[in-house]
NULO-534108 format. One record per residue (C-alpha): y negated, z, x negated. Coordinates in steps of 0.001 Angstrom, whole numbers, plus 500000, padded with zeros to 6 digits. Layout:
// residues N
YZX...
END
This chain:
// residues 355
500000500000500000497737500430497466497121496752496552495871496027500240492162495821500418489837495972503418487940492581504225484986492378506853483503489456508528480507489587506223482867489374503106482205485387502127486876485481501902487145485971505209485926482766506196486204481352510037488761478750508517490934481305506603490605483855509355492064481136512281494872480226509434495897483445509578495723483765513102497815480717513949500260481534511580500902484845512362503990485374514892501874487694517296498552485332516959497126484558519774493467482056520749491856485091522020492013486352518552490522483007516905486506482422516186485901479860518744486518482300521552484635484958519956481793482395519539482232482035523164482054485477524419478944485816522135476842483078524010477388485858527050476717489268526057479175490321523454479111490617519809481952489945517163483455491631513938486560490866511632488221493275509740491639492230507864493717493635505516494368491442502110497282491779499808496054491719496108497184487798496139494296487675498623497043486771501633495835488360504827498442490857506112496714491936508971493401491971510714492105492440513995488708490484515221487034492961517637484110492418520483481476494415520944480094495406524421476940497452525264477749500278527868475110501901530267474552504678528636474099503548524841476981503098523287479377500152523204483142499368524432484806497818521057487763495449522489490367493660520278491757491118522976495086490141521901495355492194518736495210493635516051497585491476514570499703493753512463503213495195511605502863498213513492506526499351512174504794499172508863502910502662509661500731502648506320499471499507507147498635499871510639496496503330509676494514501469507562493558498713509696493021501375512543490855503269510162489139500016509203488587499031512438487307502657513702484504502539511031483270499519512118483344501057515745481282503749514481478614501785512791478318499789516873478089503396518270481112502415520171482619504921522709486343503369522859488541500833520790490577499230523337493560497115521793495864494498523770498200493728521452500115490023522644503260492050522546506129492701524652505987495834527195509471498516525590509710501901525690509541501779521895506700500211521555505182502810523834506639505805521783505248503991518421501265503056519441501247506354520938502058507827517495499366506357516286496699508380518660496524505544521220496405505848524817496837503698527913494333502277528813493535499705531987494581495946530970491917493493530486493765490588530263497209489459532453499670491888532030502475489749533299503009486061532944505628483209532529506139481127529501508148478048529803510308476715526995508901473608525407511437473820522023514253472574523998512464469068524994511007467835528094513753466993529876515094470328530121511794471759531218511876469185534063515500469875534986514751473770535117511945473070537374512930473794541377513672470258542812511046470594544716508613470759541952510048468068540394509651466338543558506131466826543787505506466130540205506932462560541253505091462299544396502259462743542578502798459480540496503854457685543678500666458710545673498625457204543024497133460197541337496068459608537857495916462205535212493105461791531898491456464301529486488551465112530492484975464259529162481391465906528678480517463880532066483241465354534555481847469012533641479951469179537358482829467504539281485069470618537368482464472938538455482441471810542084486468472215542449485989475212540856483737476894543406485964475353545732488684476901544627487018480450544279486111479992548497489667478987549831491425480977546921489007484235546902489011484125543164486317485153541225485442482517539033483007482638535615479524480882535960479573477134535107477710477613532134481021479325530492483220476640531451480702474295529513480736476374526358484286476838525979484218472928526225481773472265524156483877474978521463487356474077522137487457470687523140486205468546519705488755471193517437491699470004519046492686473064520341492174472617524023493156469618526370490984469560530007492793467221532150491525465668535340493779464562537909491927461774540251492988459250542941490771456096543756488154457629541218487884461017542859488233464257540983490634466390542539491798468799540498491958469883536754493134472088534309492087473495531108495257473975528328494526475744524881497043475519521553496979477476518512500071477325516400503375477177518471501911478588521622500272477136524511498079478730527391496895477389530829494061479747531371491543477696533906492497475293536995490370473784539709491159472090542623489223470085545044490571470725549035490361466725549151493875464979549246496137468110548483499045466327550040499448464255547221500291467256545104497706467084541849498127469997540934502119470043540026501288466816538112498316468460536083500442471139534946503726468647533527500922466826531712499566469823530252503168470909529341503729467481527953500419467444525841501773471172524367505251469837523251503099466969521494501428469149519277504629470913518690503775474231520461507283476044521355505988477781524685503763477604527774502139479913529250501101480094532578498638483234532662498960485922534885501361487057537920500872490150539974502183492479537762504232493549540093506918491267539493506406491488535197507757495402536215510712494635538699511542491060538071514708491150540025512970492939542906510671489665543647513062486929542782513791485749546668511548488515548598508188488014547738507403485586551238505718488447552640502878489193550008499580487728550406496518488575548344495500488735545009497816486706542837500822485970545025499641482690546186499428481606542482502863482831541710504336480748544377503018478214542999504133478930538870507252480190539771508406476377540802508373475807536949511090477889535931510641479772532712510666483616532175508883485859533376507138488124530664505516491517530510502991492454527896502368495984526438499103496370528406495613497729527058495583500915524554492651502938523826491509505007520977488579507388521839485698507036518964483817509628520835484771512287523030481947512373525005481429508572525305485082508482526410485028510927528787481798509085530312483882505557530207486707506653532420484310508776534467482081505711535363485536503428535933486688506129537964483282506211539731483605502429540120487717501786541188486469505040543915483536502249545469485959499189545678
END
């Protein structure tokens, strides 16, 4: 351990370019983790550090990128989304980016460090972040999801589609829809279905000006594919797909309430599956199920008809892909300060109490 050295985002080593290596390679990295979407959540409130752990090579090990929020009351929420990225078996190693990453919380007069870490939900894993002083915390991002299996080829992802997906996904190509990336110019057709699908859906839904910055950011590195799915030169529905590495994310869709019968949206997602497996990505996934079914999966494999609200609607719908369903670890907090922590889950209390 003592040939690891602490790196911080002002350190001219830990360059974006060498810090989204690291992250892509790494077998728990994840895009939420890369600098493009922490240049993103910076055009909207949040600010952005880096702090990594180097072997004396100068290989990065470990590192976390974390984002700053301001809270009401003065201090900040510090929130690692998808990380740190670290062996936290290796429990040297994961003190010292903790520590790391704690002094940097200090210095933004944060009240919390909240960690997601894009790992799998065990009892173990429970038993080992709680040795390191962490608590549970409320989840940020999806808990559960599905991932389907692009390394065995696209013919078996087809064939362990329902046949009625894969009937639709036809139907689709019969009726005449069309499916292209889109450009700079569809942006306000995307924003359109997108409200539309926030009415009919009761989603909420970011402003438009995010949508155009993660465009703007993801689009021109390669790492993100919008498709549009038209019919007679009308937009109705599209999807935005993100890649880092071997994994693949559908984390945005829009759909118009034009033309629905010729099933868009089941075509949208085998092209974004089929775009993934192009750039060699191993798995898709399909972002967030009620979490209900990530806890019991074998309780909501048939008898789910009955649940409306919230995200059954879309698990209807992703479930017709096949895959497996997955379960993440959740959020973790470490308090920085007492008192700012006890204030945080007072005011969320306060808050969860007025919904």
């Amino acid at each position: 351990m003592g040939n690891l050295r602490v790196l911080f985002a002002h350190d001219h080593t830990l360059s974006d370019e060498r810090w989204d290596a690291f992250v892509a390679g790494h077998p728990d990295g994840h895009l939420l983790q890369t600098r493009p979407w922490a240049r993103l959540k910076e055009r909207f409130g949040w600010r952005s550090e880096r702090v990594a752990l180097a072997q004396g090579d100068g290989s990065l090990v470990a590192g976390g990128q974390v984002l700053f929020h301001a809270l009401p009351w003065g201090q900040s929420l510090a929130y690692v989304p998808k990380g740190p990225l670290v062996d936290w078996r290796h429990a040297e190693q994961a003190r010292l980016l903790l520590d790391a990453l704690t002094e940097r919380c200090r210095r933004q007069r944060s009240a919390l460090l909240k960690l997601e870490p894009d790992l799998t939900d065990s009892p173990y894993l429970d038993l080992l972040l709680a040795s390191y002083g962490l608590r549970r915390g409320h989840t940020v991002q999806p808990r559960s999801t599905i991932h389907i299996d692009l390394s065995q080829g696209l013919e078996a992802v087809l064939a362990g589609m329902k046949q009625k997906w894969r009937y639709n996904v036809r139907l689709a190509e019969r009726k005449g829809v069309q499916v292209r990336p889109m450009t700079a110019a569809d942006l306000p057709a995307f924003h359109r279905m997108n409200q539309e699908t926030s009415r009919r859906d009761g989603f909420a839904v970011h402003q438009p000006a995010y949508y155009t910055a993660a465009f703007e950011l993801f689009a021109a590195t390669g790492m993100a594919c919008w498709l549009l799915a038209e019919h007679d030169g009308q937009p109705l529905a599209a999807i935005a797909v993100f890649a880092l590495g071997c994994k693949s994310w559908y984390l945005w869709g829009a759909s118009s309430n034009r033309e629905r019968q010729r099933m868009p949206n089941h075509l949208l997602q085998w092209h974004g599956m089929q775009w993934a497996a192009q750039r060699g990505c191993h798995t898709y996934d399909l972002w967030g199920i009620p979490d209900e079914v990530g806890a019991n999966p074998e309780a909501y494999r048939e008898d789910y008809a009955e649940q409306q609200g919230g995200l059954w609607g879309v698990y209807r719908f992703k479930q017709g892909f096949g895959g497996q369903i997955v379960r993440y670890t959740g959020a973790w907090d470490l308090a920085v300060s007492a008192v700012g922590y006890r204030l945080y889950t007072w005011s969320r209390g306060r808050r969860r109490a007025a919904s």
